[in-house]
Structures are given as structure tokens and as C-alpha cells.
N, C-alpha and C positions, 0 to 999 in steps of 0.2 A: 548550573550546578552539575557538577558530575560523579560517575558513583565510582565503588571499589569493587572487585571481581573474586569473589572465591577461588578457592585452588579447583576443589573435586566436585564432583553430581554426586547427588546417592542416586541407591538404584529406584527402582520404576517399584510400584507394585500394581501393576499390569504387566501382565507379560505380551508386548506388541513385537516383539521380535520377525514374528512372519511378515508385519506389516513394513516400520519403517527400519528394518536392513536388509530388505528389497533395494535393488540398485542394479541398472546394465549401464555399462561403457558405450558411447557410442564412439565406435570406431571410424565411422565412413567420415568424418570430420575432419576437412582438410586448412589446416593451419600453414601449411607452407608458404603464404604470402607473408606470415609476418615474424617478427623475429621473437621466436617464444620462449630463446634462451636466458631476458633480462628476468623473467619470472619464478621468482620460487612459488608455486603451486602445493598445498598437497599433495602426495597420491592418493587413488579412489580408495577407501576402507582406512586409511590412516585418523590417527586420532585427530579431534579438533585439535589446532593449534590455543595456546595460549595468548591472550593477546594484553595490551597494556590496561591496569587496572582503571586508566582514567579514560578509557576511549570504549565505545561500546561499537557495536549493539550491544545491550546487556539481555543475559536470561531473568525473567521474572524475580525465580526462586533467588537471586542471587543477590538482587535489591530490594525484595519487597518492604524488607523493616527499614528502607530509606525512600521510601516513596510519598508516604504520608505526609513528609514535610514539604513537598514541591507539587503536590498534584494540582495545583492552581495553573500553577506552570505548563502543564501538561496537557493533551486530548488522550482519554482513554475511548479507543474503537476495539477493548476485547478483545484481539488477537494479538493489538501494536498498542504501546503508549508513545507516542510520539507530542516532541515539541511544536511550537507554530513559531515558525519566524515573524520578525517584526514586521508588521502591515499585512499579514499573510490572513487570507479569507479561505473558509471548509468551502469546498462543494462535494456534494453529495450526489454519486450516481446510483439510479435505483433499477430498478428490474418494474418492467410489466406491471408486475402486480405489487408495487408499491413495496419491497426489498431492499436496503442498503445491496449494494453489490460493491461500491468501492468510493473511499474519499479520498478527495485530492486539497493538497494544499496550494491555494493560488498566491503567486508571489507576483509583482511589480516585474521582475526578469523572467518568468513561467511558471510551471507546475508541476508540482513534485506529488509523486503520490508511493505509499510503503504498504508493504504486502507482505503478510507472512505465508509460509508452507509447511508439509508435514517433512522430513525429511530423517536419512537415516541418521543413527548415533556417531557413522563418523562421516569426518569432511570429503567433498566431492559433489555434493549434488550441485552447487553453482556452477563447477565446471564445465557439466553437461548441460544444465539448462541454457548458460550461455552463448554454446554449441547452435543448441537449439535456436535458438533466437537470434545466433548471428547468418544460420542458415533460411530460417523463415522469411526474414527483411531481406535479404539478395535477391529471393527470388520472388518477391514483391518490387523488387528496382532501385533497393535503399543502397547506398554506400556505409558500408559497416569498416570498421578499423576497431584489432582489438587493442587495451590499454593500461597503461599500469596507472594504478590506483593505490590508495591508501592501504584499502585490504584485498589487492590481488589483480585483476585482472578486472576491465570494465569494458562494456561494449562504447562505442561513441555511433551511431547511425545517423546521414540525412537522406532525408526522405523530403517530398515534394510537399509536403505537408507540414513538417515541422523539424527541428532535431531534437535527438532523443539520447542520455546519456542513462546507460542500464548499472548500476551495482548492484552486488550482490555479496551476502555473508553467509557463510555456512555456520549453524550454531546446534548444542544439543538436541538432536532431534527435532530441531527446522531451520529451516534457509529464509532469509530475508530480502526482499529485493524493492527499488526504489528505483522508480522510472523520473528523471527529469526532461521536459517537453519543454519547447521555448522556441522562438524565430529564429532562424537564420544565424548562424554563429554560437547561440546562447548556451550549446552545450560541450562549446571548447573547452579545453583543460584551464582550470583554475577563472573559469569565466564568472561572472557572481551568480547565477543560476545555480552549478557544477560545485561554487563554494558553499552555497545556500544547503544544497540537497546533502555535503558531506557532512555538514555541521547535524541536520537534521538525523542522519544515521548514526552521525558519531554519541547520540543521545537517545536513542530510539531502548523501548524494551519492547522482549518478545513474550506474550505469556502463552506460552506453548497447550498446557492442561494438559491430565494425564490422558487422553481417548487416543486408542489406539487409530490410525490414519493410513491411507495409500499415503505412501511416497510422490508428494508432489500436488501432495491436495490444500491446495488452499485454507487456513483457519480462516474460523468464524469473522465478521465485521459485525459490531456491536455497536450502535448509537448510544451517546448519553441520553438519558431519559427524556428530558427536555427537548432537546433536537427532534427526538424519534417521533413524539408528538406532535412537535409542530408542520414536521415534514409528512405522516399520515395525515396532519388536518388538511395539509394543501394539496395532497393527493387525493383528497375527496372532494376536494374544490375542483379540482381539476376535471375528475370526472365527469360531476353534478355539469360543469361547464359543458363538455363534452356531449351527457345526455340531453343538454338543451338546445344545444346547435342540431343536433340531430330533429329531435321535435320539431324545431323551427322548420329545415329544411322539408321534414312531410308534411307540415300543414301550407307549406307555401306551394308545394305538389299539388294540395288537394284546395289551395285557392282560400281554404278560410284562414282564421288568426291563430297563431302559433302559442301552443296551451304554457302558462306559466305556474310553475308550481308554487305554490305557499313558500315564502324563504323562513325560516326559521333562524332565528337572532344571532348571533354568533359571537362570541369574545373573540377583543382585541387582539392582535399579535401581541403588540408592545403592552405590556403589564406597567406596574409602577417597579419592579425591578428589572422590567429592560426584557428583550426576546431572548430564548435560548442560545443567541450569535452572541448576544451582549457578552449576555452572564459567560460565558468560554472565553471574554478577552476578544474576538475573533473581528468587533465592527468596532 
């Protein structure tokens, strides 16, 4: 299901102006290896372009009163509602101290994973961040080619590790970007990986909220409720685990028996409606 596109924004009632129409050019960016004349671009401070009412990313405000009929459909992580392809499993990467920091979607041909930003009111910031990251991967050893895509210009990188096909959208006040990872080949032009992750963007929404943001700051990642708990209860498993290899380890030091603590009972993952993976459609 796909949605329809508003003409105009209203305005903000915050005034972030100092924040997101912040923007430098980076000049030193040398493109002369490749032919950058096939590209219609923006320029930097030009309005967002318009784009077809049936093809997204979409902004939030623009679909909300059509959301409610597909959110089944859908994973809301808070910043992004994104689809899951068919056969596609969440992973969830966490921080230290037990944090979403970023989900990815695992597919059968690789991994996609979508990311919103804070960005200014008009189009340009994908341009430089792609700058950006086509200059970072070269001098890490990656072979970078830039490319045209559906909505503009895309990185394609291989790296020794894997390939990587970067898009990116400029939208009201944030940019959106979607990394797909995959072996060897998996992020050629029109490869199912490459089809996978477009499909996934061309349905993606951003909910931006009103908080004023740097240019370039990451929004929030937000777990469904359900996930968020199950994922804290195994981070405490994990630790508990952790504290007890340690224990182990100094009483085997000091030669006597390694102290076990009282376990206390724990509920099933799987309930009688299924894990948090279930209920999302995702196992």
C-alpha cells in the first residue's frame, strides 16, 4: 500500500532556524573521476523538490491519517516506520549499556538498515554527506563509484568485507539514508538486495517531531514495547551470565567452589501469543 503526498508544510511553531538551516558546502570534494553531468542534483538551499505522490519517503505529518489502516504492515522504531520484506528478520544493535542504537533488516540477499537525521528546510544535505562517505571509504581502501538512482545520486562501495549500496533522501527538515550490506556483487545496480532496500525506501516514513536538532544529528530509535522488554530481559541475562563467569573464574583462583547465586524463576520468552518477533510478523 502506498500513500498520497501533500503539496505544502505549515510552518514549525518552534523557531529552530539557528539549528537546522545550518549547512556548509564542502568544497575540497573532488568528483572529477566521474561523469556528474547525467545528474539533476539540487542546489544547496533550493527548495525540496516534489516528488511522485505514490513513491516516498514520506513525511509523517503527510500520511498520518493513513497509517492506521497498515500499521500491521509496518515496524515503528520512532524516528522511521518502515516495511519488512518478505522472510526479513529485525536485528537489533545495542550500546554498552543496553540502548537500541540501530536495527537492521535481515534479508535472504543482505541487510538493509534506515536512519533518519536532523536536517535543514531545504535540499542538499545528502549531497554532502555522501561527499562525506565517499571520501571516508577510499581512504579506508574501499572502491567507491558514484550513481544514479531513483532519487539522485547513490554511493555503490566494495570493501573487503562486504558491499555496500548507500541512498539517501533529502526531506522537510531531515535526510534519510539506507545502507544495504551483502557479499560480493549483492549491491550492483538492480541486484535483489539493491531492489529489496529501494522497495523498502520507496515506503519508508520519517517522523521527524517538532525538537529543534544540529544538522545532522541522528533522531531518536525507539523499540516497540514488546521487543524493548524482551531485549532488556536478555541483557540482563547476559550480564547475570557474565557476573557468573567472573565469580567462577576467582573462586577457581582461590582453589575452592565457585559461589552460585539463588536463580529466581523467570517467564517464558514464548507466551501463548508468541515472542515479541512473532507478534511484528518478523519469525
Amino acid at each position: 500500500m502506498v500513500f498520497g503526498r501533500k503539496k505544502n508544510k505549515g510552518g514549525d511553531s518552534v523557531d529552530d532556524s539557528r539549528y537546522d538551516d545550518e549547512y556548509t558546502e564542502y568544497d575540497e570534494y573532488d568528483e572529477s573521476d566521474y561523469d556528474t553531468d547525467e545528474y539533476d542534483e539540487p542546489a544547496v538551499g533550493s527548495p525540496i523538490p516534489e516528488r511522485s505522490g505514490e513513491t516516498g519517503p514520506f513525511d509523517y505529518d503527510d500520511v498520518a491519517d493513513r497509517l492506521e489502516a497498515i500499521a500491521e504492515q509496518r515496524l515503528d522504531l520512532g524516528s522511521v516506520i518502515v516495511p519488512v520484506p518478505p522472510g526479513g528478520q529485525l536485528q537489533v544493535e545495542m550500546t554498552p549499556d543496553g540502548t537500541p542504537q540501530a536495527v537492521h533488516l535481515a534479508t535472504q540477499h543482505g541487510r538493509i538498515t534506515v536512519a533518519a537525521y536532523a536536517a535543514p528546510k531545504t535540499a542538499g544535505q545528502w549531497r554532502s554527506v555522501a561527499a562525506d562517505l565517499a571520501e571516508t571509504l577510499r581512504k579506508d581502501g574501499a572502491q567507491v563509484s558514484v550513481v544514479q538512482g531513483p532519487w539522485g545520486r547513490e554511493l555503490h562501495a566494495v570493501t573487503q568485507g562486504a558491499d555496500l549500496r548507500f541512498i539517501g533522501v533529502d526531506g522537510y527538515r531531515w535526510m534519510v539514508r539506507l545502507v544495504a550490506a551483502g557479499p560480493s556483487g549483492a549491491a550492483d545496480d538492480n541486484s535483489p538486495l539493491v531492489s529489496a532496500a529501494r522497495a523498502v525506501l520507496g515506503e519508508t516514513v520519517v517522523r521527524r517531531g517538532d525538537e529543534p536538532l544540529p544538522v545532522r544529528e541522528p533522531l531518536p530509535v525507539v523499540l516497540p514495547q514488546e521487543l524493548a522488554d524482551q531485549l532488556a530481559a536478555a541483557h540482563q541475562q547476559q550480564l547475570a551470565a557474565q557476573q557468573q563467569a567472573v565469580q567462577a573464574q576467582m573462586a577457581a583462583m582461590q582453589g575452592g567452589p565457585a559461589f552460585q547465586p539463588e536463580q529466581q524463576p523467570t517467564e517464558p520468552r514464548r507466551g501463548a501469543e508468541g515472542s515479541a518477533m512473532q507478534q511484528l510478523g518478523l519469525n
